[in-house]
C-alpha positions, 0 to 999 in steps of 0.5 A, spaced: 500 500 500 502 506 498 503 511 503 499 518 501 505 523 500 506 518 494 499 516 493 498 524 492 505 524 487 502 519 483 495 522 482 499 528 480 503 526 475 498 521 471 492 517 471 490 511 475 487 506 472 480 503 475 475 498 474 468 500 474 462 495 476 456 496 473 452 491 477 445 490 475 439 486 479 432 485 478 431 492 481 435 496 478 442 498 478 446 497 484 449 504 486 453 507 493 453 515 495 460 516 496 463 518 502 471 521 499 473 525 494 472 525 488 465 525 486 464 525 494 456 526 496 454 523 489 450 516 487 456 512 483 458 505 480 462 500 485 470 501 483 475 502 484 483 503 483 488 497 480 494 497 484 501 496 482 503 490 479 496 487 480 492 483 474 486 485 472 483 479 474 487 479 481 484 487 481 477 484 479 476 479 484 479 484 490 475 491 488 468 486 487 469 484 494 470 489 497 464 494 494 459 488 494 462 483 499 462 478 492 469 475 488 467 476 482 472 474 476 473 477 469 468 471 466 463 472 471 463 479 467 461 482 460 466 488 458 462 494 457 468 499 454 474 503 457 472 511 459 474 517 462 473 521 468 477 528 470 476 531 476 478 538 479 480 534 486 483 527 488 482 524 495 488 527 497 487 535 496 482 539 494 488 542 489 490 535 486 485 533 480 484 526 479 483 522 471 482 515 471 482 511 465 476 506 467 475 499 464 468 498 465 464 491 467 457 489 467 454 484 471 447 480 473 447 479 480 440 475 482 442 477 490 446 483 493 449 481 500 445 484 504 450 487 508 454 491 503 461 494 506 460 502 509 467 503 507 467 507 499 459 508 500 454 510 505 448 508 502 446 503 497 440 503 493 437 500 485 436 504 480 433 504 473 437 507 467 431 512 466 432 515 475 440 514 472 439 519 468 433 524 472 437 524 478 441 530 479 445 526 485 448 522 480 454 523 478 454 525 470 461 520 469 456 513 472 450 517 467 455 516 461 455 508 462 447 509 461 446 514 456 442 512 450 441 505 454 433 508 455 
């Protein structure tokens, strides 16, 4: 784990890449309010950053449990396309901006745990892609994922 005055270099001086979870359930689209910067108080996609010296495999098993308590491989997913999201602030200073390139997964989960994980998010809840896209609290980078999927 890198130590936050290396952390903090690393976001100012390139991207990070990260792997986001488009997890769909009966209901809806399971999306988290986020706790951190960047994109804190909004309603986005479960995520999160590939490590160094981490395969993507490796990075989607240990990112899928830790935002949905399920270890998810890369068969149990459908690739959904590589984006990009730029931000002003980063995790570490409202003075560093952040960019992600983010390799997108879909996945069809019949059950969530109904105890998710309180570290990344607050709160939990389904939405359909048409209260995706109407929800002013949705980040406009997980409105990206759904955008003409109405």
């Amino acid at each position: 784990m890198l130590s936050l005055r290396a952390f903090s270099s690393l976001i100012e001086n390139g991207p990070l890449i990260s792997i986001d979870l488009l997890v769909e359930t009966d209901t809806g689209f399971l999306l988290g309010k986020r706790i951190h910067k960047p994109a804190k108080g909004y309603w986005f996609v479960p995520g999160g950053r590939v490590f160094k010296n981490e395969t993507i495999d490796d990075a989607i098993q240990r990112i899928s449990f830790k935002e949905i308590h399920k270890k998810l491989s890369r068969e149990d997913l459908e690739f959904y396309g590589v984006f990009e999201h730029f931000y002003s602030d980063s995790f570490v200073s409202d003075d560093v901006s952040t960019h992600y390139v983010v390799l997108a997964y879909k996945v069809k989960l019949s059950q969530l745990m109904e105890d998710l994980p309180l570290v990344e998010h607050e709160e939990y809840k389904t939405f359909t892609v048409k209260e995706i896209i109407k929800n002013d609290l949705v980040h406009s980078y997980t409105k990206q994922y759904f955008i003409g999927k109405v």
